[in-house]
TORKE-665014 format. One line per 5 residues: number of its first residue (from 1); their letters; for each residue x, z, y of C-alpha. Coordinates in Angstrom, 1 decimal. Example, Ala and Ser with C-alpha at 12.3 -4.5 7.8 and 13.67 -1.06 7.14 Angstrom:
1	AS	12.3,7.8,-4.5 | 13.7,7.1,-1.1;
//
This chain:
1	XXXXX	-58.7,30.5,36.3 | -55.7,32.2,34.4 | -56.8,30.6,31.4 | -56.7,27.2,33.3 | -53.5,27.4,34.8;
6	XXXXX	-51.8,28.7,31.5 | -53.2,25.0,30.0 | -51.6,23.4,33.1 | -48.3,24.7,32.7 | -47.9,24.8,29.3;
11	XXXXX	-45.2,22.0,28.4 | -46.6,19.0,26.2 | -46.4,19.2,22.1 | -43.5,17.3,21.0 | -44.3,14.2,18.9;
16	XXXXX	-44.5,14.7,15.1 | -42.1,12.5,12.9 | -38.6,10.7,13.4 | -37.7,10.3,17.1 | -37.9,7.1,18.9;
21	XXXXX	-33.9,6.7,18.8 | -33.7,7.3,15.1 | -36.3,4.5,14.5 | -35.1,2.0,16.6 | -31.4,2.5,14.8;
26	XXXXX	-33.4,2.3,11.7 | -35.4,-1.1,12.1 | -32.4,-2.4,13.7 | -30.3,-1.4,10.4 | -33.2,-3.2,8.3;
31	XXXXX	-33.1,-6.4,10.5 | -29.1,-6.6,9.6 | -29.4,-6.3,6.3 | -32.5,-8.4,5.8 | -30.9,-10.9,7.5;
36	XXXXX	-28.3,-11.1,5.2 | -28.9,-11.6,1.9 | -24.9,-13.1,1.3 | -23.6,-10.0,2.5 | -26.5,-7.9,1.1;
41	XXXXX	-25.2,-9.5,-2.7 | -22.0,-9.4,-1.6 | -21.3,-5.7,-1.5 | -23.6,-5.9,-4.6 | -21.3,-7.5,-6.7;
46	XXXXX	-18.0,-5.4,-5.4 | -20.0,-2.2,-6.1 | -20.6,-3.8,-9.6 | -16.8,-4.9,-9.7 | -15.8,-1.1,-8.9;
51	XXXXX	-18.1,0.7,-11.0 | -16.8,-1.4,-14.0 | -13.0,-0.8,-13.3 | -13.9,3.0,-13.0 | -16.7,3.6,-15.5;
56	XXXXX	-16.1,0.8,-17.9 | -17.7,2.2,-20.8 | -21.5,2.3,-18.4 | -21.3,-1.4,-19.2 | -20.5,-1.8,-22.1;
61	XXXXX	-19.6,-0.2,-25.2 | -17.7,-2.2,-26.9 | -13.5,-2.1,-27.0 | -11.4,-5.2,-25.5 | -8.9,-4.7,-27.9;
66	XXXXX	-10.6,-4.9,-31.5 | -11.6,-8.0,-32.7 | -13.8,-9.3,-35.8 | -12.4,-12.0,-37.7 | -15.8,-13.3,-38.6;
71	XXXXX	-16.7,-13.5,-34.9 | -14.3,-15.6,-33.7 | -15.1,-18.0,-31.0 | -18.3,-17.8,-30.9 | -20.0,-19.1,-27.8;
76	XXXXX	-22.0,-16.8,-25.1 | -25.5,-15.1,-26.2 | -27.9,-11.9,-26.9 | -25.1,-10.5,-29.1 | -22.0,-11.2,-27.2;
81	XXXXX	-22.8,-12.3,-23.5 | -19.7,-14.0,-22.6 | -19.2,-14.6,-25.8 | -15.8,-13.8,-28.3 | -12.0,-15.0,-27.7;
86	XXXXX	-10.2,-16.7,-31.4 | -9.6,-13.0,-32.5 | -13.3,-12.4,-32.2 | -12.7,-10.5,-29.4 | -15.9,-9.7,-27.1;
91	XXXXX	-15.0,-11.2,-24.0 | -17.3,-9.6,-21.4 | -16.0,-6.4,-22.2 | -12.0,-7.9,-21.7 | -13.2,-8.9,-18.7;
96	XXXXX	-15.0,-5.0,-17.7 | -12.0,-3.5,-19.1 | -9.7,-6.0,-17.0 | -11.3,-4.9,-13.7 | -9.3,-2.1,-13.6;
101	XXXXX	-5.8,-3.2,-14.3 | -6.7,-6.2,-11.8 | -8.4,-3.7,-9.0 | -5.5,-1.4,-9.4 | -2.4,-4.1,-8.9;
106	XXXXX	-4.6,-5.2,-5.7 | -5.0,-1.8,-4.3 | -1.5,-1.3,-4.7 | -0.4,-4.4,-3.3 | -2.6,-4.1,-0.4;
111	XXXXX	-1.5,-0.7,0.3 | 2.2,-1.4,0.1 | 1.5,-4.2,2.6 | -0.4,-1.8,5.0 | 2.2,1.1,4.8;
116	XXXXX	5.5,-0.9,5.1 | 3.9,-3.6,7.6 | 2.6,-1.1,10.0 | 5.6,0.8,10.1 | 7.3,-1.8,10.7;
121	XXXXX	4.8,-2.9,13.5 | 4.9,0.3,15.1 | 8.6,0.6,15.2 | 8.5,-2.6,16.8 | 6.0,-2.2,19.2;
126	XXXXX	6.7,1.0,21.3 | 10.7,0.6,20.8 | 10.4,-3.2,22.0 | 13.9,-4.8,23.1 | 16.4,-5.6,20.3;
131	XXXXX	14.8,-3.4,17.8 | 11.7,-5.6,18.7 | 13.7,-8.5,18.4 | 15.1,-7.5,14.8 | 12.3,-6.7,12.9;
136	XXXXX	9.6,-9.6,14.7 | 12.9,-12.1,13.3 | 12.6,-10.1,9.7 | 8.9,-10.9,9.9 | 9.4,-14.3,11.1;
141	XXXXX	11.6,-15.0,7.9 | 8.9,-13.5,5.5 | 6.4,-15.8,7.1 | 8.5,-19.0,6.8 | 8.8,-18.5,3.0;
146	XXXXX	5.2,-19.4,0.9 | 3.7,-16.4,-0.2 | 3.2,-16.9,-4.4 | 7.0,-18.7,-4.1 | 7.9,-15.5,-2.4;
151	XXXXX	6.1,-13.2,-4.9 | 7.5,-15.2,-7.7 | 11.2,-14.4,-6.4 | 10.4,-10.7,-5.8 | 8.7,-10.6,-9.5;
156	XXXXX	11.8,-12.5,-11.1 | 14.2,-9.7,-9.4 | 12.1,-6.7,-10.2 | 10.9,-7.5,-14.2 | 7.4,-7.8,-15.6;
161	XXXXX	4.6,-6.0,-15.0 | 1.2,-4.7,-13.0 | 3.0,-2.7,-11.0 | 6.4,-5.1,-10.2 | 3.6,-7.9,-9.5;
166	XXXXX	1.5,-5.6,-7.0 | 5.4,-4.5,-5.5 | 6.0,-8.3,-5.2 | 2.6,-9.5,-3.6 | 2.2,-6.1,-1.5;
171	XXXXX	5.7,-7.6,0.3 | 4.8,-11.2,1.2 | 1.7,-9.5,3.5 | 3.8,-7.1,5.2 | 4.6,-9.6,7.9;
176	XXXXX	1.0,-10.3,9.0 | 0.3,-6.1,9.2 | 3.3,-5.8,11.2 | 2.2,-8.7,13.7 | -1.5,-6.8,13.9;
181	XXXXX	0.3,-3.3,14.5 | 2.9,-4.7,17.0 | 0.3,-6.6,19.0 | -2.1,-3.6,19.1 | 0.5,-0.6,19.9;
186	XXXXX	1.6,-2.9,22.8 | -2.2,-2.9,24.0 | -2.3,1.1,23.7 | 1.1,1.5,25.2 | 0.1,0.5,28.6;
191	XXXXX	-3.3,2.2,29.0 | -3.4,4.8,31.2 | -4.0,7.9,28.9 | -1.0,7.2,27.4 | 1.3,6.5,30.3;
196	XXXXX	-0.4,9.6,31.8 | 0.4,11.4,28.3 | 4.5,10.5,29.0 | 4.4,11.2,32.9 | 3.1,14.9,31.8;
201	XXXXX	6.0,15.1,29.3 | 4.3,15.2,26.0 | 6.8,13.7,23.3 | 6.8,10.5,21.8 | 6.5,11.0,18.4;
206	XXXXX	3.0,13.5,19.6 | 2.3,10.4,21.9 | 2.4,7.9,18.8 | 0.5,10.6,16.5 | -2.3,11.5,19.3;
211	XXXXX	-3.0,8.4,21.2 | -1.2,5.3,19.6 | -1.9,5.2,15.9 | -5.4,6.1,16.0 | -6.3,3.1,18.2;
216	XXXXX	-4.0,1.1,16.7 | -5.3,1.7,13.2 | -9.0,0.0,13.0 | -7.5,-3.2,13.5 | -5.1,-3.3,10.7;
221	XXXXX	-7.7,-1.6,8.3 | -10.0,-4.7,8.9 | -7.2,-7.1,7.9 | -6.5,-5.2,5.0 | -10.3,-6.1,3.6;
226	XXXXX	-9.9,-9.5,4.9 | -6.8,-9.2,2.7 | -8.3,-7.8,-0.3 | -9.9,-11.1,-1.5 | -6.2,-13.0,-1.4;
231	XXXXX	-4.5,-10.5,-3.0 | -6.8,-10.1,-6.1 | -6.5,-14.1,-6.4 | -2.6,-13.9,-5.9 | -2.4,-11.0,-8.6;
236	XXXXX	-4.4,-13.1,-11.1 | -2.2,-15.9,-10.3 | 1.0,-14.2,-11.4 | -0.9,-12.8,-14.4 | -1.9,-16.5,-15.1;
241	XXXXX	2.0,-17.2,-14.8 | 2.7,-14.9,-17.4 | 4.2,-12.3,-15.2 | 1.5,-9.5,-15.3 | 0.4,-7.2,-17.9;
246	XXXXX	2.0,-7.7,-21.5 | -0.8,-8.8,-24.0 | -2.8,-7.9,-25.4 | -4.2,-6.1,-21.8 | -7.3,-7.9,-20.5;
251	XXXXX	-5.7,-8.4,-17.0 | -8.1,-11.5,-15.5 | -5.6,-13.7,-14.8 | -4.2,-13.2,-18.1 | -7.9,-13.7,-19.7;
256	XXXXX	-8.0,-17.3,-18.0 | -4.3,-18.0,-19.5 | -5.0,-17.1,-23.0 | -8.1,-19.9,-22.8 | -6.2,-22.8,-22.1;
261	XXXXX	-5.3,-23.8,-25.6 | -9.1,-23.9,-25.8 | -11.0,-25.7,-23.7 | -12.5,-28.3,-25.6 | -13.8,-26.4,-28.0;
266	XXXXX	-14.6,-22.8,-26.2 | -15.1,-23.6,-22.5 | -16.1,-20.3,-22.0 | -12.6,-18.5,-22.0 | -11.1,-19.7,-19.1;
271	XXXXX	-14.7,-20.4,-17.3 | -15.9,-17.4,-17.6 | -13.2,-15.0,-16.3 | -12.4,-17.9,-13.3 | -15.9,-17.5,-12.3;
276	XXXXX	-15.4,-13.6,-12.5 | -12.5,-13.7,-10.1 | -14.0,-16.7,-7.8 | -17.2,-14.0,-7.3 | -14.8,-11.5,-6.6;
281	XXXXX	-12.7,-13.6,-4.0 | -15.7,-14.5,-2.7 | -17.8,-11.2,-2.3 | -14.7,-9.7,-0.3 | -14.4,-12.2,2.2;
286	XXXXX	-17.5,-12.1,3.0 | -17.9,-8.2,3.7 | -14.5,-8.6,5.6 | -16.0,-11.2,7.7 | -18.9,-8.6,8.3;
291	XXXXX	-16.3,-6.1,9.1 | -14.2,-8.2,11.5 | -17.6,-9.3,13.2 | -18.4,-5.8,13.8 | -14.7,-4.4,14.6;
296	XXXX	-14.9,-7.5,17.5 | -18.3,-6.6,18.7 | -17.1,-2.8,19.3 | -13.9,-4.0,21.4;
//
């Protein structure tokens, strides 16, 4: 009898392997990526695009900068896969080598937009009144100008250059981060942990620290990915104007330039690199579409 009442109340084994919770989260991950082969070679080709602009060297081993006179222009194949510029130049390594002088404009742009928009956004939305009405009139004048007329003027004024081009293309986005912050930090302001959060006389700088920006923030960081993807094609523009990196630095836009004195004879110079920034473009707006889908679906 003891031994049959020990039986009884002894509690049941707990199931061997991954719980129920953590497989369900798993198959569902699965389904969303099988799903999705464009995103799936999407983030592919940005992870390639990163990797080369950090670790060029993984790809390949050859330097953008020496050329062999007996190469020259010779078209893409086994030996040189994008084939050589007219200083026999290999190209597909320009273009690795490029990634990071194009990468590092964008994140530079992208961050100056972020920074000085969302200041400017969260100034605007919790002071509101005329400090609103200033700085949503400053924004409404950056918006009314075109954005490559607008970087063009800003490049002009500050001189030639990676880093004058990502200054000059970081400022024509500021407007658009500063309408996202505004619009979201007058969301936050009026929820109730935050009113509560004044009426117990907490400050309003620890108000914007602890409750504001941190809600706030996920918003602006998905249109800074959506933003990626037009800032990499508005840095190679200004590169393809002349106005980026002095040669000979294998900036992309400036690899599409140097081609155009050649594009009866070597297609590949301009074709090539384009295609290498229209993946890029590309690739990015997709994941940020992913991203903005997602940040929606968790509103």
């Amino acid at each position: 009898m003891t031994g049959l009442a020990t039986e009884a109340t002894a509690p049941p084994a707990e199931p061997s392997g991954p719980a129920p919770a953590t497989r369900t989260r798993a198959r569902r991950a699965a389904a969303f990526w099988l799903t999705r082969p464009g995103l799936v070679l999407s983030v592919a080709l940005l992870a390639l695009v990163l990797l080369a602009a950090v670790f060029p060297t993984l790809l390949t081993s050859r330097d953008p900068l020496d050329g062999v006179p007996g190469a020259r222009l010779q078209p893409p194949g086994g030996q040189h896969l994008f084939g050589t510029d007219q200083l026999g130049r290999d190209l597909f390594a320009r273009v690795v080598h490029g990634c990071a002088l194009t990468l590092r404009a964008t994140g530079l742009a992208v961050a100056v937009g972020l920074v000085a928009g969302s200041l400017v956004g969260l100034l605007a939305g919790y002071l509101g009144g005329r400090a609103d009405d200033a700085l949503m009139r400053l924004t409404d004048v950056l918006l009314a100008v075109p954005g490559l007329l607008l970087s063009l003027a800003l490049v002009t004024a500050l001189g030639f250059g990676t880093v004058e081009v990502a200054v000059a293309v970081g400022v024509t986005s500021v407007a658009m981060f500063a309408r996202i912050m505004r619009t979201e930090v007058q969301r936050i302001a009026r929820a109730p942990y935050v009113e509560a959060a004044r009426a117990t006389g907490v400050r309003w700088y620890a108000v914007l620290l602890r409750h504001v920006v941190p809600n706030a923030a996920a918003p602006v960081l998905v249109y800074a990915a959506v933003d990626f993807g037009a800032v990499v094609l508005q840095v190679s523009s200004l590169s393809f104007l002349g106005y980026g990196a002095r040669p000979p630095q294998p900036e992309w836009g400036a690899l599409v330039a140097g081609g155009r004195d050649y594009l009866a004879s070597a297609w590949w110079l301009t074709t090539l690199p384009g295609l290498t920034i229209a993946a890029t473009v590309l690739a990015a707006g997709r994941v940020a579409r992913a991203l903005d889908g997602e940040a929606r679906e968790s509103r």
